[in-house]
N, C-alpha and C positions, 0 to 999 in steps of 0.2 A: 208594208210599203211596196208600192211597183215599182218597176224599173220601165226606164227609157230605153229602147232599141237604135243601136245606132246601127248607119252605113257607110258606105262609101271608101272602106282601107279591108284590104287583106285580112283575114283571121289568123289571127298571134297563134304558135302554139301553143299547149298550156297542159303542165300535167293533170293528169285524170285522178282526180281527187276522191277519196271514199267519205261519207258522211261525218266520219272523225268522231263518235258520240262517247263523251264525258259523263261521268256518273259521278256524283262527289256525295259523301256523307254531310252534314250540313250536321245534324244532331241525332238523337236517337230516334227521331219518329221521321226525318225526313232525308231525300236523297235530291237531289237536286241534279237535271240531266240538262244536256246543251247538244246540240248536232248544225251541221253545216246545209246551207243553202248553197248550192255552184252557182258558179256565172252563165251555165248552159240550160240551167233548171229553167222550165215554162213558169210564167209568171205568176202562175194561179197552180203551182203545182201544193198540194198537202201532203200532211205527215199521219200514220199512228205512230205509238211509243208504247214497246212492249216490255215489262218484265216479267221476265222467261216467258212464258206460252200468253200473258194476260195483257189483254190491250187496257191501258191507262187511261185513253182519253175516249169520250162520247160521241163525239163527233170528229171527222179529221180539222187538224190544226193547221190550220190560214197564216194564224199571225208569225208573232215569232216564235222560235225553234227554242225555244226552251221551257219546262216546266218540272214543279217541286212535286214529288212523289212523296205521298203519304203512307208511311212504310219502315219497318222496324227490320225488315228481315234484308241481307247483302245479295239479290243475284244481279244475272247480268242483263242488258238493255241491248235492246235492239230498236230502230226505227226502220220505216217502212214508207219510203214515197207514195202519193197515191196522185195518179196522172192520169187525165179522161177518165177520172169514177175508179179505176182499177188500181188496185193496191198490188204495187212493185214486189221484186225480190229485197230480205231484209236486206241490213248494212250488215258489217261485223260488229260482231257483241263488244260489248264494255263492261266491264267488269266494275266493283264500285271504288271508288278511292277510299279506304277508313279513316285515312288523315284529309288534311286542308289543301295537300300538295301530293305528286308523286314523287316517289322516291325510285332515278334511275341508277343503279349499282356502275359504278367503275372500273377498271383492271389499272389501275396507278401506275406508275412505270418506275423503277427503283432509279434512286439517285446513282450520282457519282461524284467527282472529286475531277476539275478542273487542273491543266498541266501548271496554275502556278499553285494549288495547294488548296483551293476553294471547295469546299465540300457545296453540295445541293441536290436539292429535293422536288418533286412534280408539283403542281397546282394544274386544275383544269382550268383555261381561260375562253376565249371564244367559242362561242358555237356557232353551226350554222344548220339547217334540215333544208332534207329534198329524199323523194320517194327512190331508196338507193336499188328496191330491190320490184320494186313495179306492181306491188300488191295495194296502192292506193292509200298508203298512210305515210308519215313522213318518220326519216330513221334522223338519227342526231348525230352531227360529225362534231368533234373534239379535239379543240386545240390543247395541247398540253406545253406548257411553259415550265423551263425550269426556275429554281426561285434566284437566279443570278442572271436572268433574262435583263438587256442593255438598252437602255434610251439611244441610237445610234450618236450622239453626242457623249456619250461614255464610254471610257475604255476598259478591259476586259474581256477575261475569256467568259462563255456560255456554256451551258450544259446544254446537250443536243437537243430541237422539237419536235415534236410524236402527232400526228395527226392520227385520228380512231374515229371508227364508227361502229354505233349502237343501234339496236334495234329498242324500241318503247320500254320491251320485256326486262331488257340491261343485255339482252345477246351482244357480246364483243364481235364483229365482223371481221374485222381486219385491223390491222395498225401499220403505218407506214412513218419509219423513221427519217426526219429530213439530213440527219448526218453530221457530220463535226465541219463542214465545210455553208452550213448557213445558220447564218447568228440569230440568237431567241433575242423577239423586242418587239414594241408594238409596230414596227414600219419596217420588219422583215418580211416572215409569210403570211400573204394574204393569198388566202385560201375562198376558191370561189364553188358552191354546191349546185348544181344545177343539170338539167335536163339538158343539153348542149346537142344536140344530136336527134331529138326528138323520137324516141326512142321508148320511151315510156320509163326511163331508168336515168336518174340522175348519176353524172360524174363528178369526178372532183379534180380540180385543175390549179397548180399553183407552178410555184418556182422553185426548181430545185438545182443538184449540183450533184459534184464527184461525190459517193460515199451513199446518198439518197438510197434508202432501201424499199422496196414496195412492199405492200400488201400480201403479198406470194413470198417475200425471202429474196427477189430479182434487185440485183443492186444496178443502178446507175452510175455510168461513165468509173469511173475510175475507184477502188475503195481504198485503196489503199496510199492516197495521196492526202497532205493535210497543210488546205492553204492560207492557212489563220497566219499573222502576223503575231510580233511579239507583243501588239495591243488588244489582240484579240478581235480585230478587223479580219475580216475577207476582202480582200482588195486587189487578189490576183485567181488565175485558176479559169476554167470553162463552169460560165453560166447556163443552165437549159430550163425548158416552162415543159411538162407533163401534163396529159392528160391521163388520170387514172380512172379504170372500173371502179364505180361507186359501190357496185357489188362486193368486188371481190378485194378492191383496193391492188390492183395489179396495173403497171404503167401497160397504156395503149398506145401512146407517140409520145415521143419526144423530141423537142427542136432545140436547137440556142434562143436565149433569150432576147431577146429584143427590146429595148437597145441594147446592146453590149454597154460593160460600164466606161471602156475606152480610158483616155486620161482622166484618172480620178478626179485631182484640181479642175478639170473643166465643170465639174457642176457644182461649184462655188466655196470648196476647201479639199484640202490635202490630202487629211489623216483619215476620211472615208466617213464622215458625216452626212451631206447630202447626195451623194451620188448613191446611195442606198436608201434613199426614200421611197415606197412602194405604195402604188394602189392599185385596187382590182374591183371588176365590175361585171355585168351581164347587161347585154343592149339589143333591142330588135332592133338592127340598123337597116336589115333589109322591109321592114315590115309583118317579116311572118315570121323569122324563122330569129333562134338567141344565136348571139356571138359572143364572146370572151373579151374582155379588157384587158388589157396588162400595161401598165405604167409605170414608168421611172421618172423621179424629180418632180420639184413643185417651186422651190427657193430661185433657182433661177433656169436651166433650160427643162424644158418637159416634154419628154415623148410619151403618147398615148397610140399602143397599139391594137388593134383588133383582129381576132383570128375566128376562122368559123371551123367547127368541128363537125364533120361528116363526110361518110363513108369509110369511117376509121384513119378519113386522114386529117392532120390538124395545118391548116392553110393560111398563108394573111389575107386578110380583107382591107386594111389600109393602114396607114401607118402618117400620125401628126409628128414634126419636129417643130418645136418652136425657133429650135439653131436655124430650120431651111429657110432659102428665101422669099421676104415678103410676111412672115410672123416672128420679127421681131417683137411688137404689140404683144403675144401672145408668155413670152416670158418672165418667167417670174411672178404668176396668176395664179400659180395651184393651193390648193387647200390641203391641210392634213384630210381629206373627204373628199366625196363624190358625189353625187347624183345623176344616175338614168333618167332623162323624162324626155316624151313628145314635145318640145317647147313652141313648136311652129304649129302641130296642127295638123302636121303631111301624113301622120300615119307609120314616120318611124323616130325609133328614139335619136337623142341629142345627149352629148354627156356635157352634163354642168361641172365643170373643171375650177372651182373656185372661183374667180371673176371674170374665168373665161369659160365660150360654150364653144363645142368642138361637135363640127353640122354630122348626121349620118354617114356622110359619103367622107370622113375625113379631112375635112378642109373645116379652116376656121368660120364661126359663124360670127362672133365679134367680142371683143375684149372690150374694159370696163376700164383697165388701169389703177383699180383698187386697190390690188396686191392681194400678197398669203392671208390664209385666214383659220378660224378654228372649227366654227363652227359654219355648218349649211344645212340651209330649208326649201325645199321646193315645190309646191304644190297649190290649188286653186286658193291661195289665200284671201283671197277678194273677189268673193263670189259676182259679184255687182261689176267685176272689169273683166271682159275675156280673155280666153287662155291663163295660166299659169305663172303666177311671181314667185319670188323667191326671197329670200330673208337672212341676211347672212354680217356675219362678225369679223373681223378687219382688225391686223398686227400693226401695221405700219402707217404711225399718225403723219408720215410725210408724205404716204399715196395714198390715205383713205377718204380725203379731199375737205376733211370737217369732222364725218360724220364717220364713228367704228363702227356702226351699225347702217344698214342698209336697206331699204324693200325697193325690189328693180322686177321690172318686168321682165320675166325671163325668156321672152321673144327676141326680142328687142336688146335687152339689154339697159333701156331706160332708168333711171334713177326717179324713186316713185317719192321717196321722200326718207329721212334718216335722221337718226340720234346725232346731236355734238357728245363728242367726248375729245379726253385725250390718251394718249398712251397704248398700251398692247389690249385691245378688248377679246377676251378669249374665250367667253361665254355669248350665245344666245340660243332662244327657243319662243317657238311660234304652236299656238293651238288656239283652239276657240275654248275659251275657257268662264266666258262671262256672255251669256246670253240673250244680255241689254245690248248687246252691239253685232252686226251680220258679221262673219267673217271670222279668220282668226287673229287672237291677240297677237301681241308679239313686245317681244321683252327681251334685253340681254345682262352684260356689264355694265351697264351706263344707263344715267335715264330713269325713267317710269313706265310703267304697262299704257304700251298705245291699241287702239283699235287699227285696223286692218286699213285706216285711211291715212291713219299717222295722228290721231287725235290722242294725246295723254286723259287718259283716262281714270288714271290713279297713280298719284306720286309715287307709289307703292308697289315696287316688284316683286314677282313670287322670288322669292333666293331659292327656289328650285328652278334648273335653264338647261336640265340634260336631255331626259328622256320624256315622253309621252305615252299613255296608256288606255285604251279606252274599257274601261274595267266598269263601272258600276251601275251603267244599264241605261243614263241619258244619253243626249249629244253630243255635250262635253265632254273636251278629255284629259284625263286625270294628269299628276305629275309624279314621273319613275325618276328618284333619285335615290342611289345606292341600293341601299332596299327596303325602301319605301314609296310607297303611292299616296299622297295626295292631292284634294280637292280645293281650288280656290274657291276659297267664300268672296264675293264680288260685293258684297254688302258691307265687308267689316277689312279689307284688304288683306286677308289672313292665311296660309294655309290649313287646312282640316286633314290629319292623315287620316288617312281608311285603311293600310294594308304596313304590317311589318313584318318582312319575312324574317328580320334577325331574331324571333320570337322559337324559330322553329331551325334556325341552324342557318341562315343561308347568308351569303357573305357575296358583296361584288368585287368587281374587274378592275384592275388598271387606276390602280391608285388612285389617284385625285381627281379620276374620268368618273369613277365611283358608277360602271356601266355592269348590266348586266352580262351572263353568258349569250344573253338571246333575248330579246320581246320582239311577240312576229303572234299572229293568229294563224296558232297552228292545232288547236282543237277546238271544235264548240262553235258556238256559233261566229258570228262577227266580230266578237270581241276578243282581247291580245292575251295571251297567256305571256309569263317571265321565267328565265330558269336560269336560277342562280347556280353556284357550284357552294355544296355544304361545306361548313367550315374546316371539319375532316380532309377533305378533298378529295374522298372516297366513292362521292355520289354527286349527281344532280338534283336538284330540287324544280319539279314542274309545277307552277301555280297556276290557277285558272279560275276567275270569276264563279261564284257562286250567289251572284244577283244577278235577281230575274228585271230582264228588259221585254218591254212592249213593240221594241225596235226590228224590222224585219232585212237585212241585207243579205246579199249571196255573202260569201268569204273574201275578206279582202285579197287573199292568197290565189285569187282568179282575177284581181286587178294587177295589170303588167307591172303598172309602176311601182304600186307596195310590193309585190313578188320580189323583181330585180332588186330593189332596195333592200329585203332581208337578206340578199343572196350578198349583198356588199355589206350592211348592216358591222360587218369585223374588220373593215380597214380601216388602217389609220387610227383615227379619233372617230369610236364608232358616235353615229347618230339615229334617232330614231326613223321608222320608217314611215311615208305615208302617203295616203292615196293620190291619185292624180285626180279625183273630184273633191268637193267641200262635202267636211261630213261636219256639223253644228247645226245651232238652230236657223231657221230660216232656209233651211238647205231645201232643193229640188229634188227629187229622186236621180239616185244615181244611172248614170247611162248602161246598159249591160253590155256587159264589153265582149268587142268582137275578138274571138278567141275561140281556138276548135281544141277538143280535148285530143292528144296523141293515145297509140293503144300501144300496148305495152309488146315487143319485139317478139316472136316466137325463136325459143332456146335453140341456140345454130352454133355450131364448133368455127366457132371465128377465127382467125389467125389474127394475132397481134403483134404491132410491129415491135422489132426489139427496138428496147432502150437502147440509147447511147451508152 
């Protein structure tokens, strides 16, 4: 497939991605390999595929980036660009997978025993990747939850949370403990992985506190203070947001957080429920270059602020209150989620804040009035209408105006059309899934499978509404729920599973969210890899398609929108990620996005600021 060249905005930065090439055992005679097309690659650029010294293929390979090697013996694979006739320097080797999955080894953190007598244990829960150490492959950062981790509506003490990162091989790089002074739950730390600095080396940036220890042994602000209440709230004490080396996991700046939590009752109860609601995010708000999210509230007031990282120092860029004057409107709109997208068109992102969009420059762009909600979608869902809709799920039947379910133009803000329901709708999910109709489906708690124009299409909704996955080689794309993938049959209104990872150990996230550690295309060609944590809690488990597609795209992972989207992917109520083009049938070629690769920093005796 070609690509579309666009003009007229800024080139994004974007890290400098290596071919990624996947080797998988398939059976005894075959190997089945996958590599990456970038978003900078020439349009007619080709491939060979060599194992060890022996070129596989007869001709260079045009289409897509993947083919089955006929082959009993395990070495390793390399590919080979070939640009104006001349065949490139290789990629880095791959070695083969002998199982169906990789297996990435852990360092577990040993339990302990909370002050009122609770014993607990690790689980690895979120992940998130970003190239930590500039050699062009992506390392794996690791949320570790203890198993007494709190819905912030629950009271109780926590066992501390450990953020790590790994190298592919299972290399431990560093670990940084967030401390007895912040609470394990899904709406504490959201943790954000990214290139921030453009730099060629991703950081890792979150919210921390007195006691926070880094990467190095360097503790933050105060250790020896412990400002848990006797419910096991944090609800006093000095808040701060960190930016750590991704490398090394050592804090580079540290600020107070933003907002401060102030009077707790002010964001709509007492005992420290919603005033500890958190989201996080990554946004080109300037058009070229990432900035940082960081959020508090969503129930009723919400500040969204934005900080940009560079030259070692970490700055704001703007700052939403829904309290200030004149966004009134704007309160009481947020989502357990987020979405990064260009929704106008300008050339910089726009954060979709639940029923509200919050413009580049920090000022509101327009409110809906819908209210809180669970779930959000945003993307070209209606290829046939320009710019970008969105599709989303709706708590509150006394602001959701009729309808829990919604499709709004995400420009605008328009109401495209919507399900009636009544009650809390907490589920929905949007993909092109039935290829009789342009566009994608969309489906939630309520209702039947409509088409992308609001036509019911079949009485009959998938009861999978979590995640999405483009795994098995067409247009469509498949459905990630817990851990399994299937396919809707559109003929018989069925699900068809194709993939169960509990076959082989692998266990999901977050209770009844039933989410992965991660799905993100982050090896292989265009299509998503999943990675559960084994039921041990010992390892990770990386899946990766081993059907062959006829499909030719760069990586989604060089589109800004899916990028930023895996980089949030762990807030909140995670959601899947996805392009800022239509990818199904009928689809156009995708536009090649304007995007310059950054080069990776030459090694310099930095000074780093102390932590607080």
């Amino acid at each position: 497939m070609i690509f579309v060249f666009t003009t007229g905005f800024a080139q994004r930065h974007m890290e400098n991605l290596g071919r990624g090439v996947v080797a998988v055992r398939t059976n005894s005679n075959q190997v089945f390999v996958s590599w990456r097309i970038l978003g900078t690659d020439p349009q007619n650029i080709a491939f060979n595929v060599y194992r060890g010294k022996k070129k596989l293929n007869a001709s260079p390979i045009t289409g897509a980036t993947n083919l089955t090697d006929e082959t009993s013996t395990n070495e390793t694979y390399t590919v080979r660009p070939i640009i104006g006739g001349k065949e490139q320097t290789p990629s880095a080797p791959a070695t083969v997978w002998t199982e169906p999955f990789k297996r990435l080894p852990l360092q577990q953190p040993t339990g302990g025993t909370t002050p009122d007598g609770v014993n607990y244990t690790y689980i690895p829960n979120d992940c998130s990747v970003g190239d930590l150490d500039g050699d062009g492959e992506y390392e794996v950062v690791v949320k570790w939850d203890p198993s007494n981790a709190k819905d912030n509506s629950h009271r109780g003490y926590t066992g501390n949370v450990y953020l790590d990162a790994y190298k592919m091989n299972g290399t431990q790089l560093w670990r940084i403990n967030m401390g007895k002074n912040i609470r394990a739950g899904a709406h504490y730390t959201q943790f954000i992985v990214y290139d921030l600095d453009s730099d060629g080396k991703a950081e890792v940036a979150c919210k921390t506190a007195d006691g926070t220890v880094d990467g190095t042994g360097k503790v933050i602000g105060n250790a020896s203070v412990d400002h848990r209440n006797q419910s096991g709230y944090i609800l006093s004490g000095p808040e701060f947001l960190t930016v750590f080396n991704g490398q090394t996991g050592a804090s580079m700046a540290t600020v107070d957080y933003l907002p401060a939590r102030g009077n707790v009752a002010s964001w709509g109860d007492g005992y420290g429920n919603r005033v500890d609601r958190f989201l996080a995010g990554v946004g080109y708000f300037d058009g070229q270059r990432p900035s940082l999210l960081m959020t508090r509230g969503y129930y009723t007031r919400s500040v969204l602020v934005a900080w940009d990282w560079r030259n070692g120092k970490l700055t704001q860029r703007w700052l939403f209150d829904s309290d200030a004057p004149g966004n009134k409107a704007y309160a009481g709109m947020g989502n357990h989620n987020l979405s990064i997208n260009d929704v106008d068109g300008d050339g910089k992102d726009e954060v979709f804040f639940g029923s509200m969009v919050i413009n580049d420059d920090g000022t509101g762009l327009y409110s809906t009035g819908l209210g809180h909600g669970d779930a959000l979608h945003v993307s070209d869902l209606d290829p046939d209408r320009p710019g970008l809709e969105s599709w989303t799920a709706h708590e509150s039947q006394r602001q959701y105006q009729g309808n829990g379910l919604w499709m709004r133009d995400a420009t605008t803000g328009e109401k495209l059309w919507g399900v009636p329901t009544t009650g809390d709708i907490g589920r929905a999910m949007t993909a092109d899934i039935d290829p009789r109709h342009k566009g994608y489906e969309a489906w939630g708690a309520g209702g039947g499978l409509y088409n992308a124009k609001g036509v019911e299409i079949s009485p009959v909704r998938p009861r999978s509404m979590n995640f999405g996955s483009w795994w098995d080689g067409d247009l469509q794309r498949e459905l990630l729920n817990g851990t399994s993938i299937e396919k809707w049959d559109y003929t018989n209104s069925k699900l068809d599973r194709i993939f169960s990872g509990n076959q082989y150990g692998a266990v999901s996230n977050n209770g009844t969210k039933s989410t992965p550690a991660l799905s993100a295309d982050i090896l292989g060609d265009w299509r998503e890899e999943v990675i559960y944590r084994n039921s041990n809690n010992q390892e990770l488990l990386i899946f990766t398609t081993t059907v062959p597609t006829t499909h030719r795209f760069y990586t989604f992972m060089h589109d800004t929108q899916y990028r930023t989207a895996v980089a949030w992917q762990n807030v909140g109520y995670n959601q899947p990620p996805h392009t800022s083009f239509y990818v199904g049938e009928g689809m156009t070629p995708p536009p090649t996005p304007a995007i310059i690769l950054v080069t990776t920093a030459k090694p310099a005796s930095a000074k780093v600021k102390r932590s607080r």
